[in-house]
GUKE-993541 format. One record per residue: residue number from 1; x, z, y of N, C-alpha, C in turn. Coordinates in steps of 0.2 Angstrom, whole numbers, plus 5000, padded with zeros to 4 digits. Each point is the difference from the previous one (the first is absolute). Last residue first. Example, Ala and Ser with C-alpha at 12.3 -4.5 7.8 and 13.67 -1.06 7.14 Angstrom:
BEGIN
n, n_c1, n_c3, n_c2, ca_c1, ca_c3, ca_c2, c_c1, c_c3, c_c2
2, 5064, 5035, 4989, 5004, 5001, 5006, 4996, 5003, 5005
1, 5002, 5000, 4972, 4996, 5000, 5006, 5004, 5000, 5006
# end
This chain:
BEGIN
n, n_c1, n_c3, n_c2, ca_c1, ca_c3, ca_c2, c_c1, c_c3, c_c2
129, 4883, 5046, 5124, 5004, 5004, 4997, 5005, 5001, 5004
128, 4983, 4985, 5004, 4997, 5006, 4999, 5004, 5005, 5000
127, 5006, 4976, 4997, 4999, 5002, 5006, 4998, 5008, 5001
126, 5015, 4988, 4982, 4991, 5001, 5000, 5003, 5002, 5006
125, 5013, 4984, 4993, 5001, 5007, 5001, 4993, 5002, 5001
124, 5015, 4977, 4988, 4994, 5003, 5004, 4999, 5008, 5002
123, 5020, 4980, 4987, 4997, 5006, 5002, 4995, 5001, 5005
122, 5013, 4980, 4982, 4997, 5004, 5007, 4998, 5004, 4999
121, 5011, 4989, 4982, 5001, 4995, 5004, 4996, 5004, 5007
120, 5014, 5009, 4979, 4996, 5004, 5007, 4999, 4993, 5003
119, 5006, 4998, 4971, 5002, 5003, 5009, 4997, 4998, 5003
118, 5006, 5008, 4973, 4995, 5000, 5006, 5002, 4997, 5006
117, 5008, 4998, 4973, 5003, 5000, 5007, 4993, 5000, 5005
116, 5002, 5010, 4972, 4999, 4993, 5005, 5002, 5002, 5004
115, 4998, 5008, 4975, 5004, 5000, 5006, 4997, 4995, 5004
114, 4984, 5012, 4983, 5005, 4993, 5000, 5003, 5000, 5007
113, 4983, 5015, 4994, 5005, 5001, 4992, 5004, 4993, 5000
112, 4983, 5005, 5019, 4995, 4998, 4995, 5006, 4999, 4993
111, 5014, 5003, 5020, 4993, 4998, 4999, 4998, 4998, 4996
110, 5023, 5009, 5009, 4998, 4998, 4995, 4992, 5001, 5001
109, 5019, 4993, 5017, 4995, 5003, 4998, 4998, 5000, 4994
108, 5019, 4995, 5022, 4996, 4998, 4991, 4998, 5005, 4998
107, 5001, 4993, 5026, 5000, 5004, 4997, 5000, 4996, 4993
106, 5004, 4991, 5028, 4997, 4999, 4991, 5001, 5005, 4997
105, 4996, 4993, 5029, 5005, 5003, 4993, 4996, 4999, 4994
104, 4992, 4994, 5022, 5003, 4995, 4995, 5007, 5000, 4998
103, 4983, 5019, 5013, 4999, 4992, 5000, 5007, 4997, 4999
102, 5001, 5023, 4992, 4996, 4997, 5007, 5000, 4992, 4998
101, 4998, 5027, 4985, 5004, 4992, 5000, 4998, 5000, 5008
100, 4989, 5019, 4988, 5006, 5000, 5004, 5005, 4992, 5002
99, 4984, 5002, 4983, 4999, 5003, 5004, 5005, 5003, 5004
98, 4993, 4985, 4978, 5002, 4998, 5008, 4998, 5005, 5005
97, 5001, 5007, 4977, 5007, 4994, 5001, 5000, 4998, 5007
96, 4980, 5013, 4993, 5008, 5005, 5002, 5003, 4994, 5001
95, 4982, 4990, 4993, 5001, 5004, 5010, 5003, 5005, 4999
94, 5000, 4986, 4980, 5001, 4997, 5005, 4999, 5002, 5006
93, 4995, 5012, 4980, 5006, 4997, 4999, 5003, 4997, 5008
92, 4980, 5018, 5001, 5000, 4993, 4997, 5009, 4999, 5003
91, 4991, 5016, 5013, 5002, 5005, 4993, 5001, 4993, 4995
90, 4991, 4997, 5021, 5009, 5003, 5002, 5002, 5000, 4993
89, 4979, 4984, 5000, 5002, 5008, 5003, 5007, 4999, 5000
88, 4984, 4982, 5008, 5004, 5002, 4995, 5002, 5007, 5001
87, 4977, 4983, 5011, 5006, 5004, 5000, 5004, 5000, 4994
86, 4983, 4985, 5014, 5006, 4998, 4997, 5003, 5007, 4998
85, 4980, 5005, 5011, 4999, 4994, 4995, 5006, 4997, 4993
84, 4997, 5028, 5013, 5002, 4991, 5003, 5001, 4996, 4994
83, 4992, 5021, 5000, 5002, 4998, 5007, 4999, 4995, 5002
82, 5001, 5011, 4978, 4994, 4996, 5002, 4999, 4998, 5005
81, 5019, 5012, 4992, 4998, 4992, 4997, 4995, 4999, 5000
80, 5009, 5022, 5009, 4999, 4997, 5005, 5000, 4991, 4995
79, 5008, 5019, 4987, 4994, 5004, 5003, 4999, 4992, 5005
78, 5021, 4996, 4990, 4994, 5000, 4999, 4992, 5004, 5000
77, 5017, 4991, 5018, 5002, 5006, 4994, 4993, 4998, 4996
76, 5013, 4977, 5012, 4996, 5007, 5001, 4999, 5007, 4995
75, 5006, 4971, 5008, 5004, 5006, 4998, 4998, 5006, 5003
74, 4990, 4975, 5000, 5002, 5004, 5005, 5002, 5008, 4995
73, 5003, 4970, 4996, 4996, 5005, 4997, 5002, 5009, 5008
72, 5004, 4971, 4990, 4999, 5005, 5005, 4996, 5005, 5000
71, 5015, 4980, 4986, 4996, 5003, 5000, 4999, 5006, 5007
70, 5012, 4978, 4983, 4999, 5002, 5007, 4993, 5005, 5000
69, 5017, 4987, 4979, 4994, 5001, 5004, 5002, 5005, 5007
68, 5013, 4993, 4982, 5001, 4997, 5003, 4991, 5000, 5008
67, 5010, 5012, 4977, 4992, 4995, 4999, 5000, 4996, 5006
66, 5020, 5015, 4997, 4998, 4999, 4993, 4994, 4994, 5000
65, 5008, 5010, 5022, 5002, 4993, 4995, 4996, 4999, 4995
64, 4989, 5012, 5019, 5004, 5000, 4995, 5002, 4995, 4996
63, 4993, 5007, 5025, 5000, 4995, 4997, 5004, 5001, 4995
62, 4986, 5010, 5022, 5004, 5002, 4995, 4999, 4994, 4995
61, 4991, 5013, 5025, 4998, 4996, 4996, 5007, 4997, 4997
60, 4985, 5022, 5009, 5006, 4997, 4997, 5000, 4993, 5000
59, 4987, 5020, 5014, 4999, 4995, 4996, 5006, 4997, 4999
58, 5000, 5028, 5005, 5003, 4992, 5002, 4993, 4996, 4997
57, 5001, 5023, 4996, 4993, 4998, 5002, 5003, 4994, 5004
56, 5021, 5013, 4992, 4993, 5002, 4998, 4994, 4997, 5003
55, 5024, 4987, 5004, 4996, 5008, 5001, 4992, 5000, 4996
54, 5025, 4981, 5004, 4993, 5002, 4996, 4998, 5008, 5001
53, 5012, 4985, 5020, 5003, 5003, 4994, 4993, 5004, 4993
52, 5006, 4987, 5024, 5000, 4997, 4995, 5000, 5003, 4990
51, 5000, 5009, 5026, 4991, 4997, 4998, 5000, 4997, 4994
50, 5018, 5021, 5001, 5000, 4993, 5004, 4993, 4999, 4998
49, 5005, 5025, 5004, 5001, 4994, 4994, 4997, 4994, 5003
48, 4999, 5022, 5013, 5007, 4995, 5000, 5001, 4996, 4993
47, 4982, 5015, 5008, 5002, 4994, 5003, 5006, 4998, 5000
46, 4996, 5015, 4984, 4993, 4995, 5001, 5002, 4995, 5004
45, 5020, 5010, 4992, 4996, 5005, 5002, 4995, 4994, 4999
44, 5018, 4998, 4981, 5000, 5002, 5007, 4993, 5001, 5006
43, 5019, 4997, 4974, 4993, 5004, 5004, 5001, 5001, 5006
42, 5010, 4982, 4977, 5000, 5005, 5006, 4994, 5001, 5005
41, 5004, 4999, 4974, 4998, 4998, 5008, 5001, 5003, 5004
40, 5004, 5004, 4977, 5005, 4996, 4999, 4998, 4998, 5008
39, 4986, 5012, 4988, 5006, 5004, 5000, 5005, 4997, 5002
38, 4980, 4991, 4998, 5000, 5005, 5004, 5005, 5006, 5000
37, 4997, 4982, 4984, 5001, 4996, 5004, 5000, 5007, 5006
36, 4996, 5009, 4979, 5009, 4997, 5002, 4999, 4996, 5006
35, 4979, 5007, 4993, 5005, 5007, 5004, 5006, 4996, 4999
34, 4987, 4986, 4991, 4997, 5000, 5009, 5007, 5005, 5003
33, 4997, 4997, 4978, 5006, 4994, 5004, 4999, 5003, 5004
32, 4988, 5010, 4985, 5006, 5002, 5002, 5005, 4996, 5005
31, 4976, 4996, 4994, 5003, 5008, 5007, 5007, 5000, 5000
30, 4993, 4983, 4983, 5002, 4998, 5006, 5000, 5005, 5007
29, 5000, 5007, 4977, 5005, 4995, 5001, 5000, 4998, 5008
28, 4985, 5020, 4996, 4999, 4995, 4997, 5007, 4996, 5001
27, 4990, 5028, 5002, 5002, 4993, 5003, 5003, 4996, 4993
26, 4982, 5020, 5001, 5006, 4995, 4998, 5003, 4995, 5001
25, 4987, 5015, 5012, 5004, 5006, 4993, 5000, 4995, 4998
24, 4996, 4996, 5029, 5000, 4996, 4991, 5003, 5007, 4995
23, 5002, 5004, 5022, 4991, 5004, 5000, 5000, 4995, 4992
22, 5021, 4998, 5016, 4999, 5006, 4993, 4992, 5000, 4998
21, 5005, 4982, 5014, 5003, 4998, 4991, 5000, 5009, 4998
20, 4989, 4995, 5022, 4996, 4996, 4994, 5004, 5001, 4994
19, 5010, 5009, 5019, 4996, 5003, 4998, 4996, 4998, 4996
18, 5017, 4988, 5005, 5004, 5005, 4998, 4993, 5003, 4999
17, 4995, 4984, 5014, 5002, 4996, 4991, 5003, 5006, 4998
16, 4993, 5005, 5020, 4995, 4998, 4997, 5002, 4999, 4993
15, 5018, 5003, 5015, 4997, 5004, 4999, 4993, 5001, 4997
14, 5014, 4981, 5007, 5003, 5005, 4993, 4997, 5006, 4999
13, 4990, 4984, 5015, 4998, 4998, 4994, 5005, 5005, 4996
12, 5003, 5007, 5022, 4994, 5001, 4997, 4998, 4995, 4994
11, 5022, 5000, 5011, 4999, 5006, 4999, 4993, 5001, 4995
10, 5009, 4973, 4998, 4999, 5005, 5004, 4998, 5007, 4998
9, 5017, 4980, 4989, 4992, 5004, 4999, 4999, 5006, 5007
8, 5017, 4976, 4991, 4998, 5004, 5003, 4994, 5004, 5000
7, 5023, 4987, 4989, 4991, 5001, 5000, 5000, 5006, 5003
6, 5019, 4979, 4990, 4997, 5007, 5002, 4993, 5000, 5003
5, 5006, 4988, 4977, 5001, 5000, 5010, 5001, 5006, 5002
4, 5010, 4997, 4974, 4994, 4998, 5005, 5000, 5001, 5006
3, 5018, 4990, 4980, 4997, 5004, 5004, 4993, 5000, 5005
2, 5000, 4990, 4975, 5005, 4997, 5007, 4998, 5007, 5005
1, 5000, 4998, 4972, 4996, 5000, 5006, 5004, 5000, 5006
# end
């Protein structure tokens, strides 16, 4: 596997995703990535992560090799998957891999039990948030 990007996570996504992953009694392979990808980011305050960069309640939009496809989707916890139409959870294979990324970094990922390469063709920031 080819090193990975670096990555960014702001104060408050680390602190919600740290609070979601003790309230799991059994984490799963993919919890476990998330906490290695979250041990590996760097952390910085709310206003200071770039407009580029994947955050909790972003809309993504993202293109896996393996299937060559293109997909948009908005990254969220999942308590809040009936929000939003397109959503994906944080805790799913593929919104821990892209969280933290920014626009037109690549992650390898194992998804769905098959290596692949993700990458960030944009980012959206919810306005709300």
């Amino acid at each position: 596997m080819k090193k990975q990007p670096e990555i960014i996570i702001s104060t408050a996504d680390l602190a919600e995703l740290e609070f979601q992953i003790a309230r799991i009694k059994q984490p799963d392979e993919s919890i476990k990535a998330l906490e290695d990808e979250l041990a590996r980011a760097t952390i910085v305050s709310v206003k200071s992560i770039p407009s580029n960069v994947v955050t909790i309640d972003s809309q993504v939009t993202f293109k896996v090799s393996g299937s060559g496809r293109t997909f948009t989707k908005t990254l969220c916890l999942p308590s809040c998957m009936d929000k939003y139409d397109d959503s994906i959870s944080i805790f799913a294979p593929i919104g821990s891999a892209i969280i933290g990324l920014s626009k037109g970094q690549s992650i390898e990922w194992k998804i769905q039990g098959v290596q692949q390469s993700v990458e960030i063709v944009n980012v959206n920031k919810n306005p709300l948030r």
